[in-house]
C-alpha positions as CSV (number, residue, x, y, z in Angstrom):
1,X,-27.0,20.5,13.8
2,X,-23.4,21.0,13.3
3,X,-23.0,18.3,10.8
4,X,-25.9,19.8,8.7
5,X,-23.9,23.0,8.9
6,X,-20.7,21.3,7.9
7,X,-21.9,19.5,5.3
8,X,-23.5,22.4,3.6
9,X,-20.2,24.8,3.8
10,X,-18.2,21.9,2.3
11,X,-20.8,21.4,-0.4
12,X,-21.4,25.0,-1.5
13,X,-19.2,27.3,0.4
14,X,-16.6,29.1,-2.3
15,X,-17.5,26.9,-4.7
16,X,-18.4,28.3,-8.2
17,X,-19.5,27.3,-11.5
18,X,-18.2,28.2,-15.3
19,X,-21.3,29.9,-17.4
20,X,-20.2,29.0,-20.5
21,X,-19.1,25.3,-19.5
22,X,-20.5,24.4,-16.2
23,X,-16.3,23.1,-14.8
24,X,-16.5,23.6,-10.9
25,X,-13.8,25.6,-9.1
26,X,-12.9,26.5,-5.6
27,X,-11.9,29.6,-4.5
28,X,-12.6,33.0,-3.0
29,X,-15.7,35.3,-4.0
30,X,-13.3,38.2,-3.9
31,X,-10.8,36.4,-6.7
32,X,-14.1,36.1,-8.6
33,X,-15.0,39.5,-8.4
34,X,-11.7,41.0,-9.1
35,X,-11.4,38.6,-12.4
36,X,-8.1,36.9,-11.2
37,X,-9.8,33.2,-12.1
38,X,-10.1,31.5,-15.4
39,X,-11.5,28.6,-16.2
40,X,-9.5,25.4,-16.3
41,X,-11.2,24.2,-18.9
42,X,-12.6,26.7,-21.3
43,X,-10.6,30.0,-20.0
44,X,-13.8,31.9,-19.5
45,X,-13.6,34.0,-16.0
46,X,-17.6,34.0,-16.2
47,X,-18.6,32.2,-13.4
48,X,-21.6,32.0,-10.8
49,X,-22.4,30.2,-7.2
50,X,-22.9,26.8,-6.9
51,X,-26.9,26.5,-6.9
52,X,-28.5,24.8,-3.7
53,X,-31.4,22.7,-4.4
């Protein structure tokens, strides 16, 4: 059970996608919030979680 568990924090844990775009990042939910992250490729700080199918 602990792979399962690994797997899934590497896959979607911090990990958050552009709205405009759709360019993955990783970083902290609270950097998010604040508005310290842009975009690498479009420079949009719109961004939402990673979606778990």
């Amino acid at each position: 059970m602990a792979k399962v568990v690994a797997a899934q924090n590497r896959l979607f844990k911090n990990i958050f996608v552009c709205k405009k775009c759709g360019g993955k990042i990783r970083t902290e939910a609270r950097k998010i919030l604040v508005g310290k992250v842009k975009c690498r490729k479009c420079g949009s700080r719109a961004f939402r979680p990673k979606r778990k199918k």
